[in-house]
C-alpha positions in Angstrom: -25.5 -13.4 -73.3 -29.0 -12.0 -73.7 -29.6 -13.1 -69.9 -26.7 -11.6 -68.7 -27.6 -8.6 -70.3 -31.2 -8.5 -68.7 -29.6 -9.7 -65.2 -26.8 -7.0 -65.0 -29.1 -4.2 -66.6 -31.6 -5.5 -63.5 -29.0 -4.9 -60.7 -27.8 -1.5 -62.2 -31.6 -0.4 -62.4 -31.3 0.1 -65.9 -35.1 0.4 -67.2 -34.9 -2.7 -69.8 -37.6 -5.1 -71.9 -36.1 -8.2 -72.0 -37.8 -10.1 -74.8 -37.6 -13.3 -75.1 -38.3 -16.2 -77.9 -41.5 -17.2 -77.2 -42.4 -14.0 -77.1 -41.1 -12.6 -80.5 -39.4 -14.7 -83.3 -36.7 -12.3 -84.6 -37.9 -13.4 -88.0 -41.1 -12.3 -87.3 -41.5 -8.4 -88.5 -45.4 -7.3 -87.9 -44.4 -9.2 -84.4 -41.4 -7.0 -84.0 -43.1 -3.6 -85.2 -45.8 -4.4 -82.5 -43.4 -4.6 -80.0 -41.7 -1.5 -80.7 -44.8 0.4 -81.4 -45.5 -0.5 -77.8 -43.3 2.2 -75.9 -40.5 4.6 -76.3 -37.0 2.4 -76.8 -33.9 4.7 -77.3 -31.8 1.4 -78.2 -32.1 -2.0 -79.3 -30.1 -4.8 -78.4 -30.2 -7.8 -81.2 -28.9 -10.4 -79.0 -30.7 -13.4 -81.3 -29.1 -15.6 -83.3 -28.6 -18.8 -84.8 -25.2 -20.0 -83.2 -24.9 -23.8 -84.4 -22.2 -23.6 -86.1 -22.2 -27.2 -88.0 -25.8 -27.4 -87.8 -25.9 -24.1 -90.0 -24.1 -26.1 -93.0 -27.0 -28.1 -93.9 -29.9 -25.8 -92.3 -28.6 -22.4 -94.5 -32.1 -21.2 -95.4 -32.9 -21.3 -90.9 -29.4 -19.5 -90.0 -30.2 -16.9 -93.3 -33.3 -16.3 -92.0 -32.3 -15.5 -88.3 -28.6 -14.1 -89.1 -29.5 -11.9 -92.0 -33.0 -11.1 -92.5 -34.0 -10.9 -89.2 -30.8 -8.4 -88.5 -32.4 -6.5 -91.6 -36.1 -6.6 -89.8 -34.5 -5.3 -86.6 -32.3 -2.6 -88.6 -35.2 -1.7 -90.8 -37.7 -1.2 -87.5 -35.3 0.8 -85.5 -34.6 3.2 -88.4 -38.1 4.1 -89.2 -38.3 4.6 -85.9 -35.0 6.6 -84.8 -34.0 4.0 -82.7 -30.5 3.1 -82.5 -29.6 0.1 -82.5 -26.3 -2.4 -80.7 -26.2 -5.6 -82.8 -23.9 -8.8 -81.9 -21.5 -10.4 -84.3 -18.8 -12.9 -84.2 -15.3 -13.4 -85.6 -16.1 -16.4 -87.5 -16.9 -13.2 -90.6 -13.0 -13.7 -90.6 -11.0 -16.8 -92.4 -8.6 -16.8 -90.0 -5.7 -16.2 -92.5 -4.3 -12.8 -91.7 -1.8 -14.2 -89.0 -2.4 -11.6 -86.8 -5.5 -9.9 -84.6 -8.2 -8.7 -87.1 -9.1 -5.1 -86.7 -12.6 -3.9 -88.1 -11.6 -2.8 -91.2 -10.5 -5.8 -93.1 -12.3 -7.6 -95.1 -15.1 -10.4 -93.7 -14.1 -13.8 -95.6 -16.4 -16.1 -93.6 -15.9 -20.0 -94.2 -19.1 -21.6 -93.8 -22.7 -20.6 -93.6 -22.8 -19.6 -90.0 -20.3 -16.6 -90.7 -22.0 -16.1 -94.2 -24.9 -15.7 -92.2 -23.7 -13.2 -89.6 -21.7 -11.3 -92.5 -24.5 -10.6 -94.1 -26.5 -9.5 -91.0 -24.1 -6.9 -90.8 -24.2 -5.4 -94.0 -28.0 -5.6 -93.7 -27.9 -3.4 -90.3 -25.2 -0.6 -91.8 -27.5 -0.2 -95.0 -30.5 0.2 -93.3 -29.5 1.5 -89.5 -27.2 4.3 -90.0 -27.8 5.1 -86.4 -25.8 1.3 -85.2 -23.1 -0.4 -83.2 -21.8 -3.9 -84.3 -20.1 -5.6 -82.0 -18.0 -8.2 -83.1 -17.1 -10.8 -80.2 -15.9 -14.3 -79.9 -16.0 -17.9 -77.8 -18.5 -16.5 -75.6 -19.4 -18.2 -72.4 -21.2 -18.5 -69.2 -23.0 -20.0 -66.7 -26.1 -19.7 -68.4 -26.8 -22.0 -71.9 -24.7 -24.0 -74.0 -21.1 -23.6 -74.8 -17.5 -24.4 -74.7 -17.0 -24.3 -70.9 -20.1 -26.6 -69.5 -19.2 -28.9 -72.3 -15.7 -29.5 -71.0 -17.3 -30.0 -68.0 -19.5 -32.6 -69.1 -17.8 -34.4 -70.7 -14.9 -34.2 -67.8 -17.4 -36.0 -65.8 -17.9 -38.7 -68.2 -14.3 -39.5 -69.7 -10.8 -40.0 -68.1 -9.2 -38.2 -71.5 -10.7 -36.1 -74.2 -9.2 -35.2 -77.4 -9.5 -31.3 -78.1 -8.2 -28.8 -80.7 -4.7 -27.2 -80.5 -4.7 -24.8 -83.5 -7.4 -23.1 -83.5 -6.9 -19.2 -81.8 -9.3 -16.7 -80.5 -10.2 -14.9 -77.8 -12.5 -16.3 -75.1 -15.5 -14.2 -73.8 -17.1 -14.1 -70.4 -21.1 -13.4 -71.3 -21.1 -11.2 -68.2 -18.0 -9.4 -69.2 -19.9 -8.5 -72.9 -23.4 -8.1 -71.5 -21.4 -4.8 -69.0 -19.6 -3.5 -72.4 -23.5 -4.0 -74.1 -25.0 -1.7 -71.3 -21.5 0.6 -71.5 -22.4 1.3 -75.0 -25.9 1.7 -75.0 -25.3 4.3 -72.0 -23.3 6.5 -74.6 -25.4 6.0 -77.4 -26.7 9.2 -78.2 -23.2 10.5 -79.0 -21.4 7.0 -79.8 -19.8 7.4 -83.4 -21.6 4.7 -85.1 -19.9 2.1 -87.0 -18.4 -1.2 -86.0 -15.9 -2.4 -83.3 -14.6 -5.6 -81.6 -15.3 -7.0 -78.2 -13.8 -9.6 -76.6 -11.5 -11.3 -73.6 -8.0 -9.6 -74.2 -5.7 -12.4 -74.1 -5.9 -15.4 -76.6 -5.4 -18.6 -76.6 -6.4 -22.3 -78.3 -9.3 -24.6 -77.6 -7.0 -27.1 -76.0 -5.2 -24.6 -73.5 -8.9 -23.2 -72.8 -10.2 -26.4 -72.2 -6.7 -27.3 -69.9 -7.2 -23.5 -68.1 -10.9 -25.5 -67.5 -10.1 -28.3 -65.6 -7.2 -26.4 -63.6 -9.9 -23.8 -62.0 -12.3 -26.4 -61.6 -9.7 -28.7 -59.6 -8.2 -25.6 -57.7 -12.3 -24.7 -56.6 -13.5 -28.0 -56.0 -10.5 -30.8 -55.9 -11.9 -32.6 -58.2 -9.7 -34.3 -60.3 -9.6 -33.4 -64.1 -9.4 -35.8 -66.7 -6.6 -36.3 -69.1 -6.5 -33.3 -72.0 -4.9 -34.2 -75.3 -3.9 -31.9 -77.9 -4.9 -32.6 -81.4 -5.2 -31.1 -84.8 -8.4 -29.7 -86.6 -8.0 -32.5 -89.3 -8.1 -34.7 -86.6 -11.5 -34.0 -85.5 -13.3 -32.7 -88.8 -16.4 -31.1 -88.8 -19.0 -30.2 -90.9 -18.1 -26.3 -90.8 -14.7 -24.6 -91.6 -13.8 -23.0 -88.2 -10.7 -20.1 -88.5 -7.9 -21.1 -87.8 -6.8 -17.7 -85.9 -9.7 -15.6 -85.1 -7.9 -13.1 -82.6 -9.5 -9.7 -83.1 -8.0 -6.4 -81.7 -10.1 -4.5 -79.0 -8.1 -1.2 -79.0 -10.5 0.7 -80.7 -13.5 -0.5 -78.6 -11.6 0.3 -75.5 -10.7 3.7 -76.4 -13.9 4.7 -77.7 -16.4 3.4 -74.9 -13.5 3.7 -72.2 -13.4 0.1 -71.1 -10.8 -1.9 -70.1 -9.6 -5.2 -70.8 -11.4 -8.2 -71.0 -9.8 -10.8 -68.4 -11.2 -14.1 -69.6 -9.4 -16.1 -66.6 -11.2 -14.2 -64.0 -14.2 -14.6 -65.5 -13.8 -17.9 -65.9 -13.2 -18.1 -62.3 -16.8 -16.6 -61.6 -18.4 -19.0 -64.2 -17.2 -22.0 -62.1 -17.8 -21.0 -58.7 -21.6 -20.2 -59.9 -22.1 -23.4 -62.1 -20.4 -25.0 -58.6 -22.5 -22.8 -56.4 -25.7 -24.6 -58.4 -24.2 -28.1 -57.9 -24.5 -27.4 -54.8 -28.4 -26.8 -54.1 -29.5 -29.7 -56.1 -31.6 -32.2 -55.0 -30.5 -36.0 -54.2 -30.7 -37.2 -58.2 -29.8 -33.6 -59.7 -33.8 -33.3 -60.4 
């Protein structure tokens, strides 16, 4: 997401420091006040975090650290310096037992460390950044890094039939599609009402129709055949983290506010593929 952001906000001419890891550790605070102390910023964009999900159940000190304290470091550095401040979340603050899309007020009742983690990054930005917009998103994806999409389509390439979840629900993401809602907010910043909202592809759906909606667009760009796609249950395939179980979150008042439209996770799907394809493409003989 965070090269998205950089990329778009690059082709827009949008005047943006794009600072990356190896440059500043988010937990790192002198590192961050340096940075900031630097130039003028009118916003901040906190697109770190620590995303691995199962990983985070028997690392919780690493994703507090990352998720929570360096959202407070961020939050802290931006207020003392009247910067505002955009900060990611996910939907995985939610259990996934309401039975119906979670709006922003109801109460975060995260499963597993991960969303622990990213709940508490939140309450650390609204207590010390009163100038802040959270945006809660979900399944995010692109061409760029690791997620749900290139790992259907690895493993599509190495197995006939995979086994994926059927009832789990959310709402998937394009990164591109949430990096041109990032930039739409922090264009309106200086009169946004501050507080937090929820950002994400409009239509849901489960991991196994996402992953069948895959292999369809893949076949339709390329002809290449899919493999076989069966449905199973989350006991079926336990993990170490609790995932919800419906994590659909309702976008209406994002929309309204920022005056952005719908989300269409298909189409940008579509774009994900042909540039993931369009890189097949120029590689080398041995895909060096």
């Amino acid at each position: 997401m965070g090269r998205e952001v950089a990329k778009l906000a690059a082709s827009r001419g949008i005047p943006l420091n794009s600072i990356p890891h190896r440059v500043l550790d988010i937990t790192d605070a002198a590192g961050l006040r340096r940075i900031l102390d630097k130039g003028y910023y009118a916003t901040v964009i906190n697109a770190a975090a620590y995303t691995a999900v199962d990983k985070a159940e028997s690392e919780e000190d690493l994703a507090m650290s990352v998720n929570r304290d360096g959202a407070a470091s961020v939050a802290e550095s931006c207020r003392l310096r009247e910067v505002a401040l955009i900060h990611i979340s996910t939907d995985y603050v939610f259990d996934g037992s309401k039975g119906a899309p979670y709006v922003e007020s109801d109460a975060t009742t995260p499963l597993g460390v991960y969303g622990r983690s990213k709940a508490g990054g939140e309450a650390a930005v609204r207590e010390r950044c009163p100038r802040h917009v959270i945006l809660r998103t979900s399944w995010v994806f692109g061409a760029q890094g690791g997620n749900f999409v290139k790992t259907m389509l690895r493993l599509g390439r190495e197995r006939q039939e995979l086994s994926v979840v059927a009832d789990q629900r959310g709402c998937p993401t394009p990164a591109r599609s949430l990096a041109s809602a990032i930039l739409a907010v922090a264009a309106q910043m200086r009169e946004a009402p501050w507080g937090t909202y929820h950002c994400c592809g409009e239509e849901a759906t489960t991991w196994f129709d996402f992953a069948e909606t895959i292999f369809a667009e893949r076949q339709a760009l390329t002809g290449e055949v899919p493999p076989s796609v069966k449905p199973i249950a989350t006991k079926d395939y336990p993990t170490p983290a609790k995932r919800p179980a419906d994590s659909r979150l309702d976008c209406s008042a994002f929309r309204a506010r920022f005056g952005q439209a719908a989300i269409d996770w298909r189409a940008g799907l579509r774009d994900v593929l042909r540039e993931l394809h369009g890189a097949d493409a120029v590689q080398p003989a041995g895909g060096q």
